[in-house]
VEXLUMGU-215325 format. One record per atom (N, C-alpha, C): residue number from 1; chain; atom name; x, y, z. Coordinates in steps of 0.02 Angstrom, whole numbers. Example, Ala and Ser with C-alpha at 12.3 -4.5 7.8 and 13.67 -1.06 7.14 Angstrom:
BEGIN
+-------+-------+------+--------+--------+--------+
| pamar | vexlo | tiba |     xx |     yy |     zz |
+-------+-------+------+--------+--------+--------+
|     1 |     A |    N |    660 |   -284 |    390 |
|     1 |     A |   CA |    615 |   -225 |    390 |
|     1 |     A |    C |    660 |   -165 |    390 |
|     2 |     A |    N |    642 |   -112 |    354 |
|     2 |     A |   CA |    684 |    -53 |    357 |
|     2 |     A |    C |    645 |      2 |    394 |
+-------+-------+------+--------+--------+--------+
***
This chain:
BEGIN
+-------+-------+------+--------+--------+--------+
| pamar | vexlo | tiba |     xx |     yy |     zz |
+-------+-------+------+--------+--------+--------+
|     1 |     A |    N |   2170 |   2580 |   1480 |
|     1 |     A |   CA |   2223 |   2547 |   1518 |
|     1 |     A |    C |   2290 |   2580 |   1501 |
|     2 |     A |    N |   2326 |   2599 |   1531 |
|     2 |     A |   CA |   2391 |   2624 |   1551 |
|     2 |     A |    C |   2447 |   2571 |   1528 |
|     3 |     A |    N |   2498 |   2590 |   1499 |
|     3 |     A |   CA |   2540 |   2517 |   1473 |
|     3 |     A |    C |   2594 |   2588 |   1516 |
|     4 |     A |    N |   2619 |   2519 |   1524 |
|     4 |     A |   CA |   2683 |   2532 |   1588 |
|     4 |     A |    C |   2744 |   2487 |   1569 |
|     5 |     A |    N |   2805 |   2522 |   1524 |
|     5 |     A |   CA |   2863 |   2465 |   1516 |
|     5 |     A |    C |   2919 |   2518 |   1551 |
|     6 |     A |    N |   2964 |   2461 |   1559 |
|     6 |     A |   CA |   3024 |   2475 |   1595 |
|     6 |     A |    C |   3095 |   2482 |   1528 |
|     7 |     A |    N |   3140 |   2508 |   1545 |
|     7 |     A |   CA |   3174 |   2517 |   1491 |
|     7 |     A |    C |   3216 |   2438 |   1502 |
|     8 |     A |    N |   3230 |   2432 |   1429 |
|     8 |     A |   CA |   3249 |   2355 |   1424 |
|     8 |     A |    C |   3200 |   2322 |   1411 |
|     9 |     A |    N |   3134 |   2334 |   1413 |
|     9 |     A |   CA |   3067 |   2282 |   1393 |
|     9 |     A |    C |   3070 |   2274 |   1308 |
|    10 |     A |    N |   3051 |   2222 |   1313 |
|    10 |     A |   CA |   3057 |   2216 |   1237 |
|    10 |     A |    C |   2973 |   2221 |   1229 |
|    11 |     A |    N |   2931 |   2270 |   1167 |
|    11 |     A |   CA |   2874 |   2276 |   1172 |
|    11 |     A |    C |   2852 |   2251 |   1087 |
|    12 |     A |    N |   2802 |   2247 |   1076 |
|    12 |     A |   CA |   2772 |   2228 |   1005 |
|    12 |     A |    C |   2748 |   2269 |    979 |
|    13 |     A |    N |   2773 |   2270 |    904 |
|    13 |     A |   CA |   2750 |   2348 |    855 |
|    13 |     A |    C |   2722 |   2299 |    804 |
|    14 |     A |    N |   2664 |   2297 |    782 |
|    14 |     A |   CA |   2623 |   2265 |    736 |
|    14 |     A |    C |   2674 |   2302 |    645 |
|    15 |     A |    N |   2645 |   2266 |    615 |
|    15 |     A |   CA |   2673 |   2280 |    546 |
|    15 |     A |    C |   2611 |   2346 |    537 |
|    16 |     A |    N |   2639 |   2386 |    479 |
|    16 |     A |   CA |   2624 |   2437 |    444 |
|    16 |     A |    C |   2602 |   2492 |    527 |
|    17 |     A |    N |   2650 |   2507 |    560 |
|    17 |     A |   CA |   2676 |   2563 |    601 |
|    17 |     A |    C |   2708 |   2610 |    596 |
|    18 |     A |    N |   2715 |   2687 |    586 |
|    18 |     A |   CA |   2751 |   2699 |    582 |
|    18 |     A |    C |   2815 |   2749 |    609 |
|    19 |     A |    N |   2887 |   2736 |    617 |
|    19 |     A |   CA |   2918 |   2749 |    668 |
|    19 |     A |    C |   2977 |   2833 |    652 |
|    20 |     A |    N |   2982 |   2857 |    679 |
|    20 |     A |   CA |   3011 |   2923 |    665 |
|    20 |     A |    C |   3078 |   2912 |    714 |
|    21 |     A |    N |   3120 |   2965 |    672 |
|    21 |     A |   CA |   3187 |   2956 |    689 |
|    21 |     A |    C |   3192 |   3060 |    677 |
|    22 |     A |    N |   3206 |   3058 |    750 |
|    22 |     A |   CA |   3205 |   3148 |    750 |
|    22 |     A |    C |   3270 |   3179 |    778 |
|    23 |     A |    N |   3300 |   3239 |    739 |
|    23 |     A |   CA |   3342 |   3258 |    746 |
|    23 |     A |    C |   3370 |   3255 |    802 |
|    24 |     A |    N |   3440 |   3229 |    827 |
|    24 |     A |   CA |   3473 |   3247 |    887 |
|    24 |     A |    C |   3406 |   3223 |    942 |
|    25 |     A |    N |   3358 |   3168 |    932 |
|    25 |     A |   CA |   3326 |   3136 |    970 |
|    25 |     A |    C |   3264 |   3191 |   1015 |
|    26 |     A |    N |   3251 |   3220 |    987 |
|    26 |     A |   CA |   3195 |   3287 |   1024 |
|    26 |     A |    C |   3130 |   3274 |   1043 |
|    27 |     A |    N |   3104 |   3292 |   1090 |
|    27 |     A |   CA |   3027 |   3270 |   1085 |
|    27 |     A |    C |   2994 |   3292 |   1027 |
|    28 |     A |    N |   2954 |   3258 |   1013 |
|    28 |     A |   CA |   2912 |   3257 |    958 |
|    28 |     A |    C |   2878 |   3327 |    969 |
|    29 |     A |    N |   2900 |   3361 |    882 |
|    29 |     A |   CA |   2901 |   3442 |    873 |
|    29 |     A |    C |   2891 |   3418 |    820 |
|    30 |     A |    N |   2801 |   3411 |    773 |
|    30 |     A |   CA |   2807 |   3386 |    691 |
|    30 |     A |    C |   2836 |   3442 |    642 |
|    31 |     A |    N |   2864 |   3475 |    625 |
|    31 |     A |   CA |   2896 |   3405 |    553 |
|    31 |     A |    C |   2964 |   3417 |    581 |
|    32 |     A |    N |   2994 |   3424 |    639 |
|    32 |     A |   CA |   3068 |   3397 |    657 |
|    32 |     A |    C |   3093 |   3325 |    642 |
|    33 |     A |    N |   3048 |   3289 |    601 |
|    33 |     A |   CA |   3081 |   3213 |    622 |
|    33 |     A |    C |   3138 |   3210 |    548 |
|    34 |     A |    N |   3159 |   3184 |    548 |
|    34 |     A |   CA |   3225 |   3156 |    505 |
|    34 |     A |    C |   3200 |   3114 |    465 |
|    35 |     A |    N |   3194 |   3061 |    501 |
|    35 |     A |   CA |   3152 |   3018 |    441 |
|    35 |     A |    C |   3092 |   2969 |    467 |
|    36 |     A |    N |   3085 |   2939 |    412 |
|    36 |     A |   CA |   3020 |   2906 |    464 |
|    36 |     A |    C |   3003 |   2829 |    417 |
|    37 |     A |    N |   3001 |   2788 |    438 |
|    37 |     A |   CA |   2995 |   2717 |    419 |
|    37 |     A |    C |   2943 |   2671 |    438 |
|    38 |     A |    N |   2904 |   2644 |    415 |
|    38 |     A |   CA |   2836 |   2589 |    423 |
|    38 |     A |    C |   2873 |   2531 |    411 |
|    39 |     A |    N |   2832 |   2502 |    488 |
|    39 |     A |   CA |   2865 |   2412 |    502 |
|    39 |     A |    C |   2828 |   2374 |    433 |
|    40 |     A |    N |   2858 |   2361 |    402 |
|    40 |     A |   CA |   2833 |   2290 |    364 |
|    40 |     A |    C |   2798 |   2240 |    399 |
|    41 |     A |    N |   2825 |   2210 |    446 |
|    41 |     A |   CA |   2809 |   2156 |    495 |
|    41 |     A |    C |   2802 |   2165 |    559 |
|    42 |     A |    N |   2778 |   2132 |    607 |
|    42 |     A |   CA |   2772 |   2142 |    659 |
|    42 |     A |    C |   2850 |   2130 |    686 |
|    43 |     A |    N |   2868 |   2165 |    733 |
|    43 |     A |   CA |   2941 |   2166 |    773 |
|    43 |     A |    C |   2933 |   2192 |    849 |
|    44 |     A |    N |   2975 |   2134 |    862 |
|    44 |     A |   CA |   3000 |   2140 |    955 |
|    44 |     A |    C |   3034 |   2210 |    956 |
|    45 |     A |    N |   3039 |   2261 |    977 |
|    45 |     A |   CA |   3099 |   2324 |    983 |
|    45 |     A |    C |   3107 |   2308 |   1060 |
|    46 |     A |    N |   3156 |   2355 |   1091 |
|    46 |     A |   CA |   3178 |   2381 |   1127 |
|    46 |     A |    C |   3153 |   2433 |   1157 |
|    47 |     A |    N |   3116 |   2447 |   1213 |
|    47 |     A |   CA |   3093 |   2499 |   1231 |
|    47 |     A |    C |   3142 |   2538 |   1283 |
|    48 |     A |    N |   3163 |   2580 |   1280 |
|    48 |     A |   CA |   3199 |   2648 |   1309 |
|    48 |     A |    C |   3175 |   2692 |   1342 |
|    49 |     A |    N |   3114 |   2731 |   1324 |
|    49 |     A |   CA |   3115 |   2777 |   1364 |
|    49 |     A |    C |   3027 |   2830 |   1339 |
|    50 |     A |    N |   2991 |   2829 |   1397 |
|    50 |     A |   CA |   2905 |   2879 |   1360 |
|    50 |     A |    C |   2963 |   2948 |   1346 |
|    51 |     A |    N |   2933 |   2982 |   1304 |
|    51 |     A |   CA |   2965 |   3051 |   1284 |
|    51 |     A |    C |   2888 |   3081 |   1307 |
|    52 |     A |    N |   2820 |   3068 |   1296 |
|    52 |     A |   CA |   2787 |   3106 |   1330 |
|    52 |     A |    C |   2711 |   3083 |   1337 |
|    53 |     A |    N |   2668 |   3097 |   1340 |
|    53 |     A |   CA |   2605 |   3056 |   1361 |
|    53 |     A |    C |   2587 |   3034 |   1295 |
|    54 |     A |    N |   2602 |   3038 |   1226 |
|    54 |     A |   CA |   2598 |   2988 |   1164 |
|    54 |     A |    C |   2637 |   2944 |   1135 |
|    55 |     A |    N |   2710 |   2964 |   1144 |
|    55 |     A |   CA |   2758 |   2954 |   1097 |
|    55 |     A |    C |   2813 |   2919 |   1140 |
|    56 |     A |    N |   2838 |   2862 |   1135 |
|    56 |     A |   CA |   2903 |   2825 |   1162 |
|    56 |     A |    C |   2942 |   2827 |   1104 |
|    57 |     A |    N |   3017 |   2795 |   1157 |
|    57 |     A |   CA |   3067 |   2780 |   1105 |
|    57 |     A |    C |   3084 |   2721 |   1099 |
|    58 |     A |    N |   3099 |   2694 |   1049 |
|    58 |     A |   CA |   3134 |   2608 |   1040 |
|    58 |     A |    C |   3190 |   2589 |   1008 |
|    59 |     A |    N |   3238 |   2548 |   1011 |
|    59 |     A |   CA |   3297 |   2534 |    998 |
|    59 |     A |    C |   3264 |   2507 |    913 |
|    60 |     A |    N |   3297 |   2534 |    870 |
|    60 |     A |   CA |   3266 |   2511 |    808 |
|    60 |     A |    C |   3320 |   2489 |    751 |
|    61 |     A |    N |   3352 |   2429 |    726 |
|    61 |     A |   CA |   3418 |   2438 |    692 |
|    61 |     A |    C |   3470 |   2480 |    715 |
|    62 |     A |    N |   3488 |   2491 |    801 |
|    62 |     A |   CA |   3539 |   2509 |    788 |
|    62 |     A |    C |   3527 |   2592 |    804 |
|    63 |     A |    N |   3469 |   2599 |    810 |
|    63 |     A |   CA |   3453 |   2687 |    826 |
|    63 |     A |    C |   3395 |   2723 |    843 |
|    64 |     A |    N |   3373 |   2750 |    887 |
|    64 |     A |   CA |   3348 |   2770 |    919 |
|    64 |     A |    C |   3282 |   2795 |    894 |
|    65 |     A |    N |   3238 |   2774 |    887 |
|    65 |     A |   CA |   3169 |   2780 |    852 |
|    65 |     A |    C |   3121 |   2816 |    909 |
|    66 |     A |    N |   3055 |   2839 |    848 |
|    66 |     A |   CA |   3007 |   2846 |    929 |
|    66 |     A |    C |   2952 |   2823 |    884 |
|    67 |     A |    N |   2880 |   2822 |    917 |
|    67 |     A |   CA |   2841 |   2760 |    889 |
|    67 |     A |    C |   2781 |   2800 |    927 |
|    68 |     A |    N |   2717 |   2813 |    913 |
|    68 |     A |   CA |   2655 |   2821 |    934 |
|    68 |     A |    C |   2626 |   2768 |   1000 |
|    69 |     A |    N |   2630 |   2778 |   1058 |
|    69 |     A |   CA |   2624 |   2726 |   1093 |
|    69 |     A |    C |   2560 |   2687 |   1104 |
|    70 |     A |    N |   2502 |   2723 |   1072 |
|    70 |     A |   CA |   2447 |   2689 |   1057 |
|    70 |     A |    C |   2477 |   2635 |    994 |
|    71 |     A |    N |   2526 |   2632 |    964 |
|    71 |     A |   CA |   2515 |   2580 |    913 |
|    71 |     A |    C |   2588 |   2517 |    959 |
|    72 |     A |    N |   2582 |   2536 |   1033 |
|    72 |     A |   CA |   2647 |   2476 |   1049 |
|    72 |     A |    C |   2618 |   2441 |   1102 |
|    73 |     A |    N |   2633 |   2362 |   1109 |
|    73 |     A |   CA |   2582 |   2322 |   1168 |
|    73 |     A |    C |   2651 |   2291 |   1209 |
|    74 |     A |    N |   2625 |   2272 |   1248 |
|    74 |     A |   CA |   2665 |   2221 |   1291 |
|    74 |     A |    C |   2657 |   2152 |   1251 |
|    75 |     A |    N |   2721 |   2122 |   1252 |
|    75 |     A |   CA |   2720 |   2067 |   1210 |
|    75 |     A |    C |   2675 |   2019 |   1237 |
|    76 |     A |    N |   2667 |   2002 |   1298 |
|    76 |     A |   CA |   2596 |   1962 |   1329 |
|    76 |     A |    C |   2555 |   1970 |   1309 |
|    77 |     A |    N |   2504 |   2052 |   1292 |
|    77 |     A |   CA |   2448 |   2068 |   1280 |
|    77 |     A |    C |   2446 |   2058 |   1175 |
|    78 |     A |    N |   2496 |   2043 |   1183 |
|    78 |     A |   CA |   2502 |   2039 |   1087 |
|    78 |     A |    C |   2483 |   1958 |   1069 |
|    79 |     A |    N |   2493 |   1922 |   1109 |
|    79 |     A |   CA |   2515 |   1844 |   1077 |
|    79 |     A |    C |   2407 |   1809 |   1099 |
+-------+-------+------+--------+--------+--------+
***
């Protein structure tokens, strides 16, 4: 199944995910990323924008994350 969000959707990232923060925002080029952080908890983000048939971006504290999109649901299909 195809997950289809619109920018502004708020989507669900389960705890122990983990999210990369890449230079000057680039498509995912490994090891370009800057840094990279695992959700503790599950969290609502902000979805922005697919960067490419794996990888989206999400509003994350304030800055621009990207996230494996096999590990992000629609908050409906989460609850």
């Amino acid at each position: 199944m195809m997950k289809k969000f619109k920018q502004g959707d708020y989507v669900y990232i389960p705890s122990n995910v983990r999210l990369f923060r890449f230079e000057k925002n680039k498509p995912q080029h490994f090891p370009d990323f800057k840094e990279t952080k695992t959700t503790e908890e599950p969290k609502h983000l902000m979805f922005v924008n697919k960067v490419d048939d794996s990888w989206i971006r999400v509003f994350y504290n304030g800055e621009l994350w990207s996230v494996n999109e096999e590990n992000v649901y629609e908050i409906e299909e989460a609850q």
